[in-house]
Steps between C-alpha positions, in 0.01 A plus 500: 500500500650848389496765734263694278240232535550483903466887476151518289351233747604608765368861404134360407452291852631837702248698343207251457566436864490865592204597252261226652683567906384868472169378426461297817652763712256744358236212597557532878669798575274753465377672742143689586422745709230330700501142633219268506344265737475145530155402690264229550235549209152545584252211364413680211833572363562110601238400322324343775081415490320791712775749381347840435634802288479805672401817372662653249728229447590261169636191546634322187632131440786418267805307501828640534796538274838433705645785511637691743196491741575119534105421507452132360184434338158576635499830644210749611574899429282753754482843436393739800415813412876608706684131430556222328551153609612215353417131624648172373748244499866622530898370391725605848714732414844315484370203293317755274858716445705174479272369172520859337918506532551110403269499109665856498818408509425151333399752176819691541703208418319418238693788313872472520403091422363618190792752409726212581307290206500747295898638554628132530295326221443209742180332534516388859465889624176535311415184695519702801352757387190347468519312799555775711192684326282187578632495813387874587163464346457188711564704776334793453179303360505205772539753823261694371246176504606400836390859661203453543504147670834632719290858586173266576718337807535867692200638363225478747495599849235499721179335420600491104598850527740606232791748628428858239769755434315879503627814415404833433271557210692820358846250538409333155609665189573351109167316501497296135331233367689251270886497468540750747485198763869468402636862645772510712729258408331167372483645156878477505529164707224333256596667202468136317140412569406869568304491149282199580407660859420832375209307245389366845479753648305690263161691635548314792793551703513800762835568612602812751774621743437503831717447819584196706516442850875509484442902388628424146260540185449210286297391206125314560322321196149377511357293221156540556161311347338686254651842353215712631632400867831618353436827395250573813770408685765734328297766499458504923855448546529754281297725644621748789336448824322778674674551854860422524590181693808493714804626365771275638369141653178317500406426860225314457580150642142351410252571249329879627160351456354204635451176294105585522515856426337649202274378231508246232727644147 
C-alpha cells in the first residue's frame, strides 16, 4: 500500500467520522432554557377506562418516532391550555445514547472501507464495506424494534399508570409535519434510509422541540392515526397559549387536576 492510498483513507474515515460525530453531539447536547418534569400520568393520559379529559384539554394518540425524546411506541400527547405532557413507554437514557453512538459509528466505517476498495482495487474491502453497512442498519433497525418491548418493562407505575414528561406549552417551537421528524441530528445519522422515512412520515408525522427533564432540548415525533389528528394537533402546539406558564421548572409533581375532573372530549 503506497502512502498516498493510506493518506486518502485515512482522510475519508477522519472526516466521515467527524461529519456523522457532530451530528450526535448536536443530538444531546443542546440545551433549553426550561426543564421538564417527569410525573406519574393521570388515567387519561394513561389511557386507563374512567379517564376523563378536562376542560380545555386535547389529548391525542400516536406512536413515536425514536428520536431524541426516547418514547417507544404507543404514546398519549396532552395539551393544557399552559403545558404539554407526554405519556408512554420510554428507552433509559444510557441504553438509548449507547445505540445512537454504536450504528453511528458502525456507518462511519463504512467509508474509509469503501475508499480502501476503491484506492486499492481489492475486492475484500468492498466486502466490508457492505458488511459494516448491514451491520449498522441491523442496528439501527433492530433497536429501534426492541424499544418498545424494552420501554414496556419500566413503563407503568402505579395501578397501570404510565410515568408522562410535561413541559411548558410556549417551550415547543419548529412544529412540522412530515420529514421534519428528522431535525436535529437524525437527518445526518440516517442519512441512508432518511428518504424512505420521510414518505412515512408524510401528513402524518408531528415532530417538535421541546425540553427534557435533564434541561436539554430534544426532538419528539408522533406518528399519529389519521392526518386530520395530525394537523389538529400541529396547529395547538402551534398555537401560543394565553397566560405564560413558569419560566424556569415545572413543579408540578402530579397531574394539577384530578383523574375525575372535567368533562368528557
Amino acid at each position: 500500500m503506497f502512502v498516498w492510498q493510506q493518506a486518502v483513507i485515512a482522510l475519508v474515515g477522519l472526516v466521515a467520522i467527524g461529519w456523522l460525530s457532530a451530528a450526535v453531539i448536536r443530538l444531546f447536547s443542546v440545551r433549553s432554557s426550561v426543564s421538564a418534569v417527569v410525573r406519574p400520568g393521570s388515567a387519561v393520559e394513561s389511557g386507563l377506562v374512567g379517564g376523563i379529559v378536562p376542560p380545555k384539554a386535547r389529548v391525542f394518540d400516536g406512536w413515536s418516532y425514536r428520536v431524541g425524546g426516547r418514547f417507544a411506541g404507543r404514546v398519549r400527547i396532552a395539551v393544557y391550555p399552559d403545558s404539554v405532557a407526554v405519556a408512554g413507554p420510554r428507552v433509559p437514557s444510557g441504553v438509548y445514547k449507547a445505540w445512537v453512538w454504536l450504528q453511528t459509528l458502525l456507518l462511519a466505517a463504512v467509508f474509509p472501507a469503501l475508499a480502501a476498495a476503491i484506492v486499492l482495487l481489492d475486492w475484500r474491502y468492498l466486502l466490508w464495506t457492505v458488511g459494516l453497512f448491514v451491520l449498522s442498519f441491523a442496528v439501527s433497525m433492530g433497536g429501534a424494534g426492541m424499544w418498545p418491548g424494552l420501554g414496556e418493562l419500566t413503563a407503568e407505575g402505579e395501578e397501570g399508570h404510565l410515568k408522562a414528561l410535561e413541559f411548558p406549552r410556549n417551550a415547543v417551537r419548529e412544529v412540522d409535519i412530515g420529514k421534519g421528524w428528522s431535525k436535529g441530528g437524525f437527518e445526518v445519522i440516517l442519512f441512508p434510509y432518511l428518504a424512505g422515512i420521510n414518505k412515512l412520515a408524510e401528513g402524518r408525522a408531528v415532530s417538535f422541540f421541546a425540553p427534557d427533564e435533564t434541561g436539554h432540548e430534544v426532538r419528539f415525533a408522533l406518528d399519529m392515526y389519521a392526518e386530520s389528528k395530525a394537523n389538529e394537533l400541529a396547529g395547538l402546539l402551534r398555537s401560543i397559549p394565553k397566560t405564560d406558564p413558569p419560566n424556569k421548572r415545572i413543579e408540578t409533581e402530579g397531574p394539577p387536576w384530578p383523574d375525575n375532573a372535567g368533562t368528557d372530549g
